[in-house]
C-alpha positions as CSV (number, residue, x, y, z in Angstrom):
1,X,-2.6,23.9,-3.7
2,X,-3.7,27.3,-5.2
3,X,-1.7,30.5,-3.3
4,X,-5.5,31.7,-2.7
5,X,-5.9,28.2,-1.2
6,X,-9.1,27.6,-3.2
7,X,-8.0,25.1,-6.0
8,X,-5.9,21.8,-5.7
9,X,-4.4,19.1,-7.7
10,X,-2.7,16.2,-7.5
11,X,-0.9,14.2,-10.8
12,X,0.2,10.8,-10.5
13,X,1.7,9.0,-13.5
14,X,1.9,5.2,-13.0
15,X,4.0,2.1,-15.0
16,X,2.7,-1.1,-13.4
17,X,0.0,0.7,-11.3
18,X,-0.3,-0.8,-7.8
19,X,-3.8,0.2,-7.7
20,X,-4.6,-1.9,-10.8
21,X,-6.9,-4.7,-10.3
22,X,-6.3,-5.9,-13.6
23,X,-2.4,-5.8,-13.1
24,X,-3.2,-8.0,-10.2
25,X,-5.5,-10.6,-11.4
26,X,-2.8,-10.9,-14.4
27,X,0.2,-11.2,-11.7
28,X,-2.2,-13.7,-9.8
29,X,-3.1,-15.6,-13.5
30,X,0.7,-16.5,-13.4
31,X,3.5,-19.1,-11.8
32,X,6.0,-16.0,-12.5
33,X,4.0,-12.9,-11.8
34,X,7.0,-10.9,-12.7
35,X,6.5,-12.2,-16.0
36,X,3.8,-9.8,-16.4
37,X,4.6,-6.6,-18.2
38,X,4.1,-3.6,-16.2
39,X,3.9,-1.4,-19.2
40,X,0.9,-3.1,-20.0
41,X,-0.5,-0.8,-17.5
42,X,-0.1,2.6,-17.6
43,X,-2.4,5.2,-16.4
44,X,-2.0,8.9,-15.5
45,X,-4.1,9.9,-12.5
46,X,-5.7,13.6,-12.3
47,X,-7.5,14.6,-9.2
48,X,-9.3,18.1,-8.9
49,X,-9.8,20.0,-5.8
50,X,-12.7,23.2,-5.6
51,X,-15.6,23.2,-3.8
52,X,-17.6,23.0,-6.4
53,X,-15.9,21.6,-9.4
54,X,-14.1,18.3,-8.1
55,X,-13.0,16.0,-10.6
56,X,-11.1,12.9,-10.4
57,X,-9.9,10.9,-13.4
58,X,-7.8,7.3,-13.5
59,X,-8.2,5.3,-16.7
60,X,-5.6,2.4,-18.0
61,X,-3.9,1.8,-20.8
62,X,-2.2,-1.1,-22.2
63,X,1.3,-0.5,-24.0
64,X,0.2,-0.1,-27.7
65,X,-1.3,3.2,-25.8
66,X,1.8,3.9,-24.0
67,X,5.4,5.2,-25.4
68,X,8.1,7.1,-23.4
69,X,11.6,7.9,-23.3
70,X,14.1,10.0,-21.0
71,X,12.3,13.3,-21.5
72,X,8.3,12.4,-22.3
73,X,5.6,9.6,-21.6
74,X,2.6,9.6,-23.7
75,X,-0.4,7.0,-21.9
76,X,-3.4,7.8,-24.3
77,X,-4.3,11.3,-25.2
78,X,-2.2,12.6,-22.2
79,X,1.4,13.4,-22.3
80,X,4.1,14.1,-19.9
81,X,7.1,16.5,-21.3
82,X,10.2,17.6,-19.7
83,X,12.3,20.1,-21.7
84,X,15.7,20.1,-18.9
85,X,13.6,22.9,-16.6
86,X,9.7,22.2,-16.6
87,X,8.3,19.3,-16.4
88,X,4.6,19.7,-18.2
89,X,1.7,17.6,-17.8
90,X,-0.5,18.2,-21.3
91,X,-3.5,16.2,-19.9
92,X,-7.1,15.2,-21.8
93,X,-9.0,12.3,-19.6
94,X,-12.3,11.3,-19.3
95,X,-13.8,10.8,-15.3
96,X,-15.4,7.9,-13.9
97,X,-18.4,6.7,-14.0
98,X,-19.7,10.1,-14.5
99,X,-18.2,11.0,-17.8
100,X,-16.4,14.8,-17.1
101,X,-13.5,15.9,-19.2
102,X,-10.4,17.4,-17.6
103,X,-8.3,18.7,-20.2
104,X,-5.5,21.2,-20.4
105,X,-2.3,21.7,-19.2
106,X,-0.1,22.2,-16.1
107,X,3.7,23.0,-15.7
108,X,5.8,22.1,-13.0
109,X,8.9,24.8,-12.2
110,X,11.4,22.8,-10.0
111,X,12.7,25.2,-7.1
112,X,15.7,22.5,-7.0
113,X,16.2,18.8,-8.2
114,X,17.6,16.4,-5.9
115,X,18.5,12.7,-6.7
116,X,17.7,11.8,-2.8
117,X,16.2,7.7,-2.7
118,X,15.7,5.9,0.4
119,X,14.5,2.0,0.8
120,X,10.7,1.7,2.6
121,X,11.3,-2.2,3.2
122,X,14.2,-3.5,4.8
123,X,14.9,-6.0,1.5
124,X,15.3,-2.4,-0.6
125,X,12.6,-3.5,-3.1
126,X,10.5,-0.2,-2.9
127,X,12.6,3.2,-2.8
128,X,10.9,6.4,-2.3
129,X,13.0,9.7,-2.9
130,X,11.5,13.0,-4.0
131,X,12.6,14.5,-7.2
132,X,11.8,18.5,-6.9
133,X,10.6,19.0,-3.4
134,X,9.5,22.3,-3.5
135,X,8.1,23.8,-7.1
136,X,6.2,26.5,-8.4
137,X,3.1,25.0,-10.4
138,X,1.1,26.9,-13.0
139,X,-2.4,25.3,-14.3
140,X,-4.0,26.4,-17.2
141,X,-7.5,24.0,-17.6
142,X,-9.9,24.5,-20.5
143,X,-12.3,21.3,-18.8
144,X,-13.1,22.6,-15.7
145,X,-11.9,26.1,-16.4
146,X,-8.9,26.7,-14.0
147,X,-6.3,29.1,-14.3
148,X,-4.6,29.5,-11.1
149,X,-0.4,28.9,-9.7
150,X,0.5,27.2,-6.7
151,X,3.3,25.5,-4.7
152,X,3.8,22.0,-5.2
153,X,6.1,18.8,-4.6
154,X,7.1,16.6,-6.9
155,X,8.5,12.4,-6.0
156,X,8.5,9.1,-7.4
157,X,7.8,6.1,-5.8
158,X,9.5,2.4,-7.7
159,X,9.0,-0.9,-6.7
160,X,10.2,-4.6,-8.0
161,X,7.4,-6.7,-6.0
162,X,3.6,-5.4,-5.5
163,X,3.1,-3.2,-2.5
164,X,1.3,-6.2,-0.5
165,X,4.5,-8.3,-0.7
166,X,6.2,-5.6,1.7
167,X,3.5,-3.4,3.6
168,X,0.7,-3.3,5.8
169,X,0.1,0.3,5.7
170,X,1.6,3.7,5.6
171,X,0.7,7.4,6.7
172,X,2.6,10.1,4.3
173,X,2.7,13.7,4.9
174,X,4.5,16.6,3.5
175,X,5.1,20.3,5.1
176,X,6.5,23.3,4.0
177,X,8.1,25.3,6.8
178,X,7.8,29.2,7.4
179,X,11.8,29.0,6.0
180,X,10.9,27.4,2.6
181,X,12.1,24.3,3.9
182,X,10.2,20.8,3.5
183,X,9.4,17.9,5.8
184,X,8.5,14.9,4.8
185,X,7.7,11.9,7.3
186,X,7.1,8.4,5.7
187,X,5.7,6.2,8.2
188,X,5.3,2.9,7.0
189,X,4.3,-0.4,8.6
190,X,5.8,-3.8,7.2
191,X,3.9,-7.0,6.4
192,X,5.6,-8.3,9.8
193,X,3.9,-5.1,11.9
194,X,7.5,-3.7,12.0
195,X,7.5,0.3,12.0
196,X,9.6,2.2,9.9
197,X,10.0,6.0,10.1
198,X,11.7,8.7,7.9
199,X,11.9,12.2,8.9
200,X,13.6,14.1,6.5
201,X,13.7,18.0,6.0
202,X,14.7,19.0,2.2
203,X,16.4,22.8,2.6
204,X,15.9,25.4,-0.5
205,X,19.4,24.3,-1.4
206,X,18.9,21.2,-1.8
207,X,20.1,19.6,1.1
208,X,18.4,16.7,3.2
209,X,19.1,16.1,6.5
210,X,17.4,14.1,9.2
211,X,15.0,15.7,11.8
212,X,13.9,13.5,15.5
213,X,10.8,11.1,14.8
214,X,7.4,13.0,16.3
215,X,5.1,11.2,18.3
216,X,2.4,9.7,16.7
217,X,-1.1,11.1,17.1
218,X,-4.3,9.4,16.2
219,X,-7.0,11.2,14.3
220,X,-10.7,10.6,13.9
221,X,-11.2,7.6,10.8
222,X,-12.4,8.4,7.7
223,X,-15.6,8.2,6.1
224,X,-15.1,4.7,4.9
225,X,-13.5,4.1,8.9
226,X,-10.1,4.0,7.6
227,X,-7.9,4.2,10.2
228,X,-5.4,7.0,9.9
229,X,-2.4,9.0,12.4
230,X,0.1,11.7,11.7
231,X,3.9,12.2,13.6
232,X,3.6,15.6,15.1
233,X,4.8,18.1,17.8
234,X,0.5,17.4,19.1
235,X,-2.6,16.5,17.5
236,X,-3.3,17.6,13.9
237,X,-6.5,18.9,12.5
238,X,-8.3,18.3,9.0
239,X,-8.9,21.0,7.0
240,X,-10.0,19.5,4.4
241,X,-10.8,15.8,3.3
242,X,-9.8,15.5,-0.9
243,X,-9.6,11.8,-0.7
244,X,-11.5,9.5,1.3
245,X,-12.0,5.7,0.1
246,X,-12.2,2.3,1.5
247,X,-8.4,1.7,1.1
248,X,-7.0,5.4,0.9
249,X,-7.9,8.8,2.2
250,X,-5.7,12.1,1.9
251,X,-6.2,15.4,3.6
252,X,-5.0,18.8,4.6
253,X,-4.1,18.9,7.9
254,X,-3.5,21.6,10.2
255,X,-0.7,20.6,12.3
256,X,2.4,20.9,14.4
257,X,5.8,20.4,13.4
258,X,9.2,21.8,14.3
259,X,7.9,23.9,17.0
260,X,5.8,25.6,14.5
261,X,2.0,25.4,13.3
262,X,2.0,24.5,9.6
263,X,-0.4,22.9,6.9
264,X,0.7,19.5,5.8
265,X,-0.7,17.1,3.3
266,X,-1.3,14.0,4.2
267,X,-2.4,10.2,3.2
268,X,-2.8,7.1,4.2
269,X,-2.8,3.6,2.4
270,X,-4.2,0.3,4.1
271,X,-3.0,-2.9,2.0
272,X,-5.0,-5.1,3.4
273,X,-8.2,-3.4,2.2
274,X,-6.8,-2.4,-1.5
275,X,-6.0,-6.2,-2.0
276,X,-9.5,-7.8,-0.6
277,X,-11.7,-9.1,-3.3
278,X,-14.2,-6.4,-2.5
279,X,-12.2,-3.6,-3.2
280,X,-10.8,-4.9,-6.2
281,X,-14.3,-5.8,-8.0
282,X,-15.0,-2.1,-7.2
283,X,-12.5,-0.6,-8.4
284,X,-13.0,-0.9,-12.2
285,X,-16.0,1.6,-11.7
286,X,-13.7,4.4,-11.2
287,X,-10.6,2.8,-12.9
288,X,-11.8,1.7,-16.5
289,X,-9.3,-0.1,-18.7
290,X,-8.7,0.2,-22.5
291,X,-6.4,-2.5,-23.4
């Protein structure tokens, strides 16, 4: 988010995108589905947040569009660079189904690296660790015209099975504290209904260290009457709804944590609903492929 608090964005770069529903009718096309490539589809993810001037932009590529290496991935038009202290985001894609551009560029300063990873699933198959979890981000757009800085997170999620082979659903949020610090509390639900709950804090050095599990407070369902909840000190409060679709919504919340009141962002992910035929013959409307 913007330091005025009036702009937002949120980058996502995927290999093998587990919101692909032509990565999964491939995976379901085969006896193996490992077999199939996930470099075969690629995609980088650009969502806008302004009151007036939202955009949101997700479209595949297969891998003769795709080449990366330790220190750049090119999907398409857009690249991602990272030169040993900024990682930049030199971005040109199209929106769905209305046809806006978002092009320019956005550099991501690192506050600290950490090479933290934790397993989400008891069989380790999906790790979740973040990268940089405080950064200073600067974002220069000439499609909307943006120029505005911010604070920002940055963490990678890798998995060697689809998410529905592991999870029935997950609420994600991420604080910073009046110190600098961050908290991060993943609180995911297995296939089995087993809960799993990490509370981590990341300090401004660097170090991660665990923090008592919050209760868990309900909040009001979505839109699309996506059930969603938040681990808190008491009950949260949206302040603004950025996402909100049948599977996945996420927010800025308003909310209570380590006995102080704090702004937190904050998703939430129902497999079930991603994977149902529905939801995957509607999703090519805002995820287009070019193979």
């Amino acid at each position: 988010m913007s330091d005025c608090g009036q702009f937002g964005i949120t980058l996502i770069a995927f290999v093998g995108s587990v919101f692909s529903p032509y990565y999964a009718w491939a995976r379901n096309k085969k006896s193996k589905p490992n077999d199939v490539d996930p470099e075969n589809y690629c995609a980088l993810n650009v969502a806008l947040y302004h009151p007036t001037s939202s955009r949101w932009a997700m479209t595949e590529r297969g891998a003769r569009h795709v080449s990366r290496g330790s220190d750049f991935f090119k999907v398409g038009p857009s690249e991602i660079q990272w030169d040993g202290k900024v990682l930049s985001f030199h971005i040109d894609e199209r929106c769905a189904p209305w046809p806006h551009r978002i092009r320019g560029t956005v550099r991501v300063h690192a506050e600290q690296l950490i090479t933290f990873a934790a397993p989400l699933d008891s069989n380790c198959q999906h790790m979740w660790g973040p990268i940089a979890p405080s950064a200073r981000v600067e974002v220069q757009l000439n499609q909307p015209a943006q120029s505005w800085s911010g604070h920002g997170y940055l963490d990678s999620n890798e998995g060697l099975e689809p998410i529905d082979g592991a999870f029935q659903k997950w609420n994600w949020s991420r604080c910073r504290l009046s110190n600098g610090d961050t908290a991060v509390l993943y609180d995911v639900y297995s296939k089995q209904g087993v809960n799993k709950v990490l509370a981590l804090i990341f300090s401004q050095a660097g170090d991660v260290k665990t923090f008592e599990v919050p209760s868990d407070f309900a909040m009001s369902p979505t839109f699309w009457r996506l059930n969603r909840s938040m681990r808190a000190d008491g009950p949260s409060k949206v302040l603004q709804q950025l996402e909100d679709t049948p599977f996945y919504q996420r927010a800025l919340l308003q909310t209570q944590l380590m006995g102080e009141t704090a702004v937190a962002f904050h998703e939430s992910l129902s497999i079930p609903r991603l994977v149902s035929p529905i939801v995957q013959a509607m999703l090519p409307f805002r995820m287009p492929r070019i193979s």
